[in-house]
N, CA and C atoms as an extended XYZ file, in Angstrom:
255
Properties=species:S:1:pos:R:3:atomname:S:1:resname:S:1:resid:I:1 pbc="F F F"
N        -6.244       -5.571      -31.650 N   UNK     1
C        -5.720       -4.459      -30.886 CA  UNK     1
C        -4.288       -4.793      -30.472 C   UNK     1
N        -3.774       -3.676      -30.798 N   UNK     2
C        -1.962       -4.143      -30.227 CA  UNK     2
C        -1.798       -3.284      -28.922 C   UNK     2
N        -0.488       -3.776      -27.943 N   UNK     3
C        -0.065       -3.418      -26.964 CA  UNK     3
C        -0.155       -1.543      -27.361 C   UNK     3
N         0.530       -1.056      -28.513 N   UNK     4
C         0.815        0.357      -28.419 CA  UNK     4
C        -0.713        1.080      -27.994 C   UNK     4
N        -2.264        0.324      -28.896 N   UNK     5
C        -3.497        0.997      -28.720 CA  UNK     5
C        -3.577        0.897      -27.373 C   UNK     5
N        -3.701        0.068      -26.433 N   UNK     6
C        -3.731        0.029      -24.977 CA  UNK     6
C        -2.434        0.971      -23.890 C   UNK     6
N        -1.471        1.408      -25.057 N   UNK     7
C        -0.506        2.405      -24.160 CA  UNK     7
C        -0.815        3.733      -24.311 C   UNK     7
N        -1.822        3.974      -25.436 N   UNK     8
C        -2.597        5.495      -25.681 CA  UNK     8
C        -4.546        5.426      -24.347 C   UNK     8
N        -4.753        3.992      -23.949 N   UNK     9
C        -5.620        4.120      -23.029 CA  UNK     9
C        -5.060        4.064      -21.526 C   UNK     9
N        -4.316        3.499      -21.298 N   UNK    10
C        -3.972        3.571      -19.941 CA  UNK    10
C        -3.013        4.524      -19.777 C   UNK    10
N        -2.025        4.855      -20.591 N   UNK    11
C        -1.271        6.567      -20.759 CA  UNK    11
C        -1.427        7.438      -21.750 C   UNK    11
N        -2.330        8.220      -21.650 N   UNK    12
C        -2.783        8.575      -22.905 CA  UNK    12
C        -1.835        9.848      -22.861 C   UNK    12
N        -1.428       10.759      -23.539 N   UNK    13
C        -1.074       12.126      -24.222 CA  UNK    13
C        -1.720       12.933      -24.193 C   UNK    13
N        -3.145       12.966      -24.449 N   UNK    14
C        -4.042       13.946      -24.479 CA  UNK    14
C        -5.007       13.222      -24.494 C   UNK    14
N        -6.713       14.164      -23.758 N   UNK    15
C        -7.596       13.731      -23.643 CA  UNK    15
C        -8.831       14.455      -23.724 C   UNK    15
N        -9.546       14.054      -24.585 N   UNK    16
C       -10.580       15.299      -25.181 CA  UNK    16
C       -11.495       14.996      -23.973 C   UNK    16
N       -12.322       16.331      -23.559 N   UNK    17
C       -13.493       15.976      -22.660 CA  UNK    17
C       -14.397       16.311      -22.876 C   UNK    17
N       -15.552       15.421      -23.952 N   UNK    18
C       -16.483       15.470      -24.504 CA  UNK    18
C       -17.640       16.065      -23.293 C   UNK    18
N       -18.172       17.510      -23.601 N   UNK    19
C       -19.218       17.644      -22.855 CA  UNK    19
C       -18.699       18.138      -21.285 C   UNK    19
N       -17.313       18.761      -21.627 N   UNK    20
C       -16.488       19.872      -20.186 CA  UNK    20
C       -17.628       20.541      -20.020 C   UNK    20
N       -17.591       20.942      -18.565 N   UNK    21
C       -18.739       22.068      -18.112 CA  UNK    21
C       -18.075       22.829      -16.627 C   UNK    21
N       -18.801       23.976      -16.743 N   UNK    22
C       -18.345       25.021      -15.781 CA  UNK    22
C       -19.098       24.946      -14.813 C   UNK    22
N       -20.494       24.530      -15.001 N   UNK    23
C       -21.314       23.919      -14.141 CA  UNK    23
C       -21.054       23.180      -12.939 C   UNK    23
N       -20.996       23.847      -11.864 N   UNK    24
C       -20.657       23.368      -10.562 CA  UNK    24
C       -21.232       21.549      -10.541 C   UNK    24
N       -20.251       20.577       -9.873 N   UNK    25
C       -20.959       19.306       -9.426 CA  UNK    25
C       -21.281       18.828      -10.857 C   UNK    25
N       -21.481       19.039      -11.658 N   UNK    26
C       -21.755       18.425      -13.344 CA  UNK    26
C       -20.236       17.560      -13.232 C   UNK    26
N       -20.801       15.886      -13.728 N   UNK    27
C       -20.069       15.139      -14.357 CA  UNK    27
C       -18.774       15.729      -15.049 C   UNK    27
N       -19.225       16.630      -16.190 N   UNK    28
C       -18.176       17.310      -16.795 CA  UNK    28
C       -17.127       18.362      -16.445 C   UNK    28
N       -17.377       18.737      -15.351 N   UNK    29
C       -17.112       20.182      -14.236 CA  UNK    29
C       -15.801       19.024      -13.312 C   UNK    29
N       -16.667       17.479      -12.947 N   UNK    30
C       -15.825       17.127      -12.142 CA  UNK    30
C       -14.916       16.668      -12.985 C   UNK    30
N       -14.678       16.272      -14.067 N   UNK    31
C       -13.279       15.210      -14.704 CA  UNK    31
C       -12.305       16.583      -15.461 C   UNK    31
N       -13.014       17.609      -15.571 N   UNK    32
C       -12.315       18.656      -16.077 CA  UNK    32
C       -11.175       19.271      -14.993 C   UNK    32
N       -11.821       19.065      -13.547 N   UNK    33
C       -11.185       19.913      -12.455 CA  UNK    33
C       -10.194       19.020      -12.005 C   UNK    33
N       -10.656       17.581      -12.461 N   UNK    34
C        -9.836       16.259      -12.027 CA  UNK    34
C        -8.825       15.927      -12.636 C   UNK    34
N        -8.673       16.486      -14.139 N   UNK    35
C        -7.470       16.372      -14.762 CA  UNK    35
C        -6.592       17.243      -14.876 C   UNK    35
N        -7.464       18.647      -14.893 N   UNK    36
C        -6.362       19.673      -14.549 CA  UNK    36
C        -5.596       20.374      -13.722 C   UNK    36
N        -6.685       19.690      -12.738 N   UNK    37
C        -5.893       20.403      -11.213 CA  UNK    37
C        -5.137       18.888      -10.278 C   UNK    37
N        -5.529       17.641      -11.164 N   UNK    38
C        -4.901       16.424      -10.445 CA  UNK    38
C        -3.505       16.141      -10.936 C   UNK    38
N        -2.638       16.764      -11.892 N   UNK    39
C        -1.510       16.084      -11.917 CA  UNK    39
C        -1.553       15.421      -13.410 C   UNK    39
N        -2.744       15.355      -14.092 N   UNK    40
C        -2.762       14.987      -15.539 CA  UNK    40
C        -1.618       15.563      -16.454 C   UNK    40
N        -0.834       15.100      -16.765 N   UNK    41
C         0.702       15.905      -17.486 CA  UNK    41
C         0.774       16.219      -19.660 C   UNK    41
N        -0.517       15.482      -19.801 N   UNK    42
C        -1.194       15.722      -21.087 CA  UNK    42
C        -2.030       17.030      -21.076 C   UNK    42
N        -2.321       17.239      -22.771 N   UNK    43
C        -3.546       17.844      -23.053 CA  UNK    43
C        -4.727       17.377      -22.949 C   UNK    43
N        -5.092       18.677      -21.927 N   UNK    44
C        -6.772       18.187      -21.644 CA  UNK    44
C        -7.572       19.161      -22.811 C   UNK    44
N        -8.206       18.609      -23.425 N   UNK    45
C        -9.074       19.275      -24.714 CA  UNK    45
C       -10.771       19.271      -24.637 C   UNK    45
N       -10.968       20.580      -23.587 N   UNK    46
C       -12.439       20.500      -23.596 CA  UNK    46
C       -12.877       20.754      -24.648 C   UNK    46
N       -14.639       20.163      -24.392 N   UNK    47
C       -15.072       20.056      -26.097 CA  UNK    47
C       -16.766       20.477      -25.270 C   UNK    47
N       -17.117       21.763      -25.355 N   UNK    48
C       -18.652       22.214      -25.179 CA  UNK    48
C       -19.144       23.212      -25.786 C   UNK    48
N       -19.797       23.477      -26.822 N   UNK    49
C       -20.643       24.071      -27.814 CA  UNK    49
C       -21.195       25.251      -26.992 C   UNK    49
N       -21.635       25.775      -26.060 N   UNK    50
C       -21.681       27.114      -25.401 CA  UNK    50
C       -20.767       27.082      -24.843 C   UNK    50
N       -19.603       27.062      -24.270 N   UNK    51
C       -18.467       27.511      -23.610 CA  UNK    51
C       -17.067       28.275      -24.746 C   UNK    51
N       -16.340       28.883      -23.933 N   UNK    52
C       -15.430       29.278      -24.621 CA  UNK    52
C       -14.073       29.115      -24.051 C   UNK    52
N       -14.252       28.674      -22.682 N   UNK    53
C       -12.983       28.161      -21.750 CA  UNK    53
C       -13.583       27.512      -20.689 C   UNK    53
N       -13.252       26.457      -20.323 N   UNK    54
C       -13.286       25.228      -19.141 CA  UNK    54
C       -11.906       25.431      -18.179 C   UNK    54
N       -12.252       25.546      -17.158 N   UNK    55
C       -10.958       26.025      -15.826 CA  UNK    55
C        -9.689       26.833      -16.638 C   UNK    55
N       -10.230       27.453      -17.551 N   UNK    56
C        -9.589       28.322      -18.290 CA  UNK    56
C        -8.659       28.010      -19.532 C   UNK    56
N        -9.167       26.909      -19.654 N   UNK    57
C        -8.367       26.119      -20.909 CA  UNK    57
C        -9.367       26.459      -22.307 C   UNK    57
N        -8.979       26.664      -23.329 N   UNK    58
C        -9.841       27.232      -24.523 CA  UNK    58
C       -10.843       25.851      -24.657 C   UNK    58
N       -12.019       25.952      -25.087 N   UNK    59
C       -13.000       25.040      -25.141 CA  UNK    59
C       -12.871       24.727      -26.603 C   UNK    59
N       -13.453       23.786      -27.270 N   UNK    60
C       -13.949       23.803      -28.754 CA  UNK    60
C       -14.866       23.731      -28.963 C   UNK    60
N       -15.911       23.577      -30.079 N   UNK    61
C       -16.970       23.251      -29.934 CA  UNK    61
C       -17.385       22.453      -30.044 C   UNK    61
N       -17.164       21.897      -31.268 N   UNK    62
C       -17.315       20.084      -31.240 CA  UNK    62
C       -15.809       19.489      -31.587 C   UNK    62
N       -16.216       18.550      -31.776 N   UNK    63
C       -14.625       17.351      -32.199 CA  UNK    63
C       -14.385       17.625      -33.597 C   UNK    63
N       -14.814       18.115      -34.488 N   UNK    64
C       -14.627       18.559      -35.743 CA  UNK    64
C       -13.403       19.788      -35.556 C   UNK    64
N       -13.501       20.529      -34.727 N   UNK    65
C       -12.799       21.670      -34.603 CA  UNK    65
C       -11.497       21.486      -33.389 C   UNK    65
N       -11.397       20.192      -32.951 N   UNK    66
C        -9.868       19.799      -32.307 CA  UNK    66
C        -8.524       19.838      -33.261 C   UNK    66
N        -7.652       20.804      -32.893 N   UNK    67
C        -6.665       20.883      -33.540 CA  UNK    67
C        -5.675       19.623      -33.376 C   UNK    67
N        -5.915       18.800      -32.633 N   UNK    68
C        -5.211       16.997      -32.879 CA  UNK    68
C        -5.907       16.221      -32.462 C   UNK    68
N        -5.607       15.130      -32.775 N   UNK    69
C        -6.573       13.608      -32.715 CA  UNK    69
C        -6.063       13.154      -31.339 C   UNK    69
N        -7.009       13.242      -30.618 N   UNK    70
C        -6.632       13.076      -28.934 CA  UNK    70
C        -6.441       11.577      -29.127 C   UNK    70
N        -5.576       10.929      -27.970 N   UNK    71
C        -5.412        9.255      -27.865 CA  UNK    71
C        -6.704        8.911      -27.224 C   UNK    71
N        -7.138        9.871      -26.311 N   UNK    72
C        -8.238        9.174      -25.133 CA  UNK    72
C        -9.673       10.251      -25.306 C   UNK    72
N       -10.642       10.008      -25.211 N   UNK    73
C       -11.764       10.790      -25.257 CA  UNK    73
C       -12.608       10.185      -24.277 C   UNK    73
N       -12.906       11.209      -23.431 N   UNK    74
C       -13.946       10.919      -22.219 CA  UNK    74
C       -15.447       11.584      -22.370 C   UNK    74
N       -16.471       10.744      -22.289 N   UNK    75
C       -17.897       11.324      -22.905 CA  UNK    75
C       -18.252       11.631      -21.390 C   UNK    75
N       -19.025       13.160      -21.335 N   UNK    76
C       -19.480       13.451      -20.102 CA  UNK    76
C       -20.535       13.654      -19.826 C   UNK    76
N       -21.353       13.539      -21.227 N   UNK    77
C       -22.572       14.535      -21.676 CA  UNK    77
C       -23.855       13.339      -21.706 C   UNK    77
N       -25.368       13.298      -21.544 N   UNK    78
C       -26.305       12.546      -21.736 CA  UNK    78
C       -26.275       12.163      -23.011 C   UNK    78
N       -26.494       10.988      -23.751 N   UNK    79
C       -26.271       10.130      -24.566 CA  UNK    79
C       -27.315       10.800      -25.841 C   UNK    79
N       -28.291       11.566      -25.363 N   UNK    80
C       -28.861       12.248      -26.578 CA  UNK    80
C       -27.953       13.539      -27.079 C   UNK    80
N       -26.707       13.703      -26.443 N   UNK    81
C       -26.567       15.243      -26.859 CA  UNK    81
C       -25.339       14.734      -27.219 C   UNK    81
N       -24.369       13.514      -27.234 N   UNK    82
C       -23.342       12.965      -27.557 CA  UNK    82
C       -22.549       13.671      -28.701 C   UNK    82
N       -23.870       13.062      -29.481 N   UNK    83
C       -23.764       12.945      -31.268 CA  UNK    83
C       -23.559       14.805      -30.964 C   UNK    83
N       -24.345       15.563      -31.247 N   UNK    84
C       -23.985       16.945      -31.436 CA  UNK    84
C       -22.299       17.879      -30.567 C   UNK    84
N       -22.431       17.158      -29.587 N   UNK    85
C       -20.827       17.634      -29.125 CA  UNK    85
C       -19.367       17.379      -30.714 C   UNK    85
């Protein structure tokens, strides 16, 4: 691992959020509201298969359908439903 891979984790550019949710108090509800309403200065790239916008940002459905290769990806979702996000 070189210094640059560790400058895409500790400052990343963009950050997919595997398993965003609108769902009040949900894991995914909180890091979604936490990056977009905290000052996060990247793309936040929700990623949830019934949604169509997360705090009003367009959703995707899975990671197949991200229009760029995020530096950072945050998993929000129970470990059986991972794989299908």
């Amino acid at each position: 691992m070189t210094v640059r891979n560790l400058d895409r984790l500790f400052r990343p550019k963009s950050v997919a959020l595997i398993g965003a949710s609108r769902r009040p108090r949900a894991v995914g509800q909180v890091v979604a509201r936490n990056l977009l309403r905290g000052g996060f200065a990247g793309a936040v790239i929700p990623v949830n298969p019934h949604e169509q916008a997360i705090e009003g940002v367009l959703a995707y459905h899975d990671i197949e359908s991200l229009p760029v290769t995020p530096d950072l990806a945050v998993i929000a979702t129970p470990p059986d439903t991972a794989f299908r996000s």
